[in-house]
N, C-alpha and C positions, 0 to 999 in steps of 0.2 A: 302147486307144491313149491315150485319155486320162491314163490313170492313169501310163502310161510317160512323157508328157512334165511331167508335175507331176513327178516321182524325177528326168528330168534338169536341170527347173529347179531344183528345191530343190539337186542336186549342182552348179549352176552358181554359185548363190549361194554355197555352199561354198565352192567355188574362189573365186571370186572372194574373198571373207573372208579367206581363206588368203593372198591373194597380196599384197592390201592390209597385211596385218598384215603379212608377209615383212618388206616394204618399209619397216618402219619401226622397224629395227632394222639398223642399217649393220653390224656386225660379224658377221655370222653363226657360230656356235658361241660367243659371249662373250657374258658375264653383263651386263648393263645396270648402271653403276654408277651412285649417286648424285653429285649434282652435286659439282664438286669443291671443296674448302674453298678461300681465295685466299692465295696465296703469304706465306709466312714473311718471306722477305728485305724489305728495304728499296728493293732495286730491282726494277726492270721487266726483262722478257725479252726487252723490245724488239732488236733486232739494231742496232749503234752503224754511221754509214758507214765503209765498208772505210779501212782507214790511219788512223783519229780513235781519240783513246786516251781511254779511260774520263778522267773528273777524281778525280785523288786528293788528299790530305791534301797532298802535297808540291807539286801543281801548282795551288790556289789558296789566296788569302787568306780567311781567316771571321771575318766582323764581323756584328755584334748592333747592333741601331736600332730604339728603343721606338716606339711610337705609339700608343697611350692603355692607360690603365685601367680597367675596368667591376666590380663588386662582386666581390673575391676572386681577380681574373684581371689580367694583365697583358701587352696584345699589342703584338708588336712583328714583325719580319724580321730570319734569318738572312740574309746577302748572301756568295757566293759568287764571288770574282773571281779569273779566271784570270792569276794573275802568271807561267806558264810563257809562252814562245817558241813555241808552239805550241796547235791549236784542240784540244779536250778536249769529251769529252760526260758528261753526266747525267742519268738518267732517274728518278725515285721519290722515299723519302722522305729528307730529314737521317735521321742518328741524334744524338739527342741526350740531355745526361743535367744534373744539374746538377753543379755541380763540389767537391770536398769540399776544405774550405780548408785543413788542418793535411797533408793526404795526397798533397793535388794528383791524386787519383784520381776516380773518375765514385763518386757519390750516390744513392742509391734505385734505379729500375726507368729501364729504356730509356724515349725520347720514345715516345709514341703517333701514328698517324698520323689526320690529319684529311681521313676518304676524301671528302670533299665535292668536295675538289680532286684531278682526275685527273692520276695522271702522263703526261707526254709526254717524246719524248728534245728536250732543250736541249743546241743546240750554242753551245758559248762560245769564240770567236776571242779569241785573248790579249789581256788588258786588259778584256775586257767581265765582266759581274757577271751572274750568277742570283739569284733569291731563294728563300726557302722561308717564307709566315707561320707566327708563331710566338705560342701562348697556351703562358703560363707561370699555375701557381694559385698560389694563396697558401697557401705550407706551413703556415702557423697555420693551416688551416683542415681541415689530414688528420690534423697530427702534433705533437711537439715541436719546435718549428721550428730549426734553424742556420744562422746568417748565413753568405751565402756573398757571392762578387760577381763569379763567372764561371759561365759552360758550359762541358761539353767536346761538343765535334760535329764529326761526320766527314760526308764528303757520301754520296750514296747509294751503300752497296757489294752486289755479288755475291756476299759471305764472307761468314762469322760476323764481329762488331765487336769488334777487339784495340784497347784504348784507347792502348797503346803506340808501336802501328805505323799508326792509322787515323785517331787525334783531333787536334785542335789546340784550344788553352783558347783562349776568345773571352770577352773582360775586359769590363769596364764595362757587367755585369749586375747592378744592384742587387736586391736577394731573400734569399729564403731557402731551403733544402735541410729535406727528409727523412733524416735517416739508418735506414732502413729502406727497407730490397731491393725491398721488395713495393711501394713509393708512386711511381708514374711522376706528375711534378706539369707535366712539357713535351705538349706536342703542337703537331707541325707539320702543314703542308701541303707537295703536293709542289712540287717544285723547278722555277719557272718562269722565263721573261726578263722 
């Protein structure tokens, strides 16, 4: 008798192990993936409130406002102001690039984003301004440097970034550009009130 209830406790424990482990794997029949890498885009997945239309290139104005320098870096805020007739939302990062003077086309590699600062959706009632901070480096310090004296930046999109249909040049950025692909010299933070 004994020995019959040591076999059903050891098969209790069994079970029991079994049931626990079940349990902690929500998909049953799927493979358990590794954590996921975080999104590509610029924007957040957030859901925008029903009837409020994303902010695009066409529905606000992009202005540049320095506010100091520290060794090799230059920071400042893009600002974001909705000059549409209507309230517009924003979630993520700017995209931004530097701007190439002879071409009037985007410079080096996309802005980097400064995960420090989380995105949140910003809703902007027409006339009000978001901002995005912005460290700029000092191209002497990656490259051959060329004088430029603008950005080109689009606000956070859901797409790939067409600098045709997406950017607006934002002027009276004194600096310098990388002409080479591979040198992102921006990074922002994301787009707050």
């Amino acid at each position: 008798m004994l020995c019959h209830m040591r076999h059903l406790g050891a098969a209790l424990s069994i079970a029991a192990v079994v049931v626990l482990l079940s349990g902690c794997h929500s998909n049953p029949g799927q493979p358990v993936s590794p954590t996921a890498s975080p999104p590509t885009s610029s924007a957040s997945a957030s859901p925008t409130p029903a009837g409020v239309a994303v902010c695009t290139r066409d529905s606000v104005k992009i202005t540049y406002q320095a506010t100091d320098s520290s060794a090799g870096h230059f920071h400042g805020q893009l600002n974001f102001m909705n000059t549409s007739a209507a309230t517009c939302t924003m979630n993520g990062y700017p995209i931004v690039y530097i701007g190439q003077p002879g071409a009037e086309s985007p410079m080096g590699a996309a802005s980097t984003n400064d995960t420090n600062s989380a995105p949140s959706l910003v809703t902007l009632a027409p006339g009000a301004t978001a901002h995005a901070a912005t460290t700029i480096t000092d191209a002497g310090m990656l490259c051959d440097p060329v004088n430029t004296t603008y950005l080109i930046a689009a606000p956070p999109l859901g797409h790939p970034f067409d600098s045709n249909s997406d950017s607006e040049q934002v002027d009276n950025v004194i600096g310098s550009g990388c002409n080479d692909a591979t040198v992102s010299l921006v990074q922002v933070g994301a787009i707050t009130l």
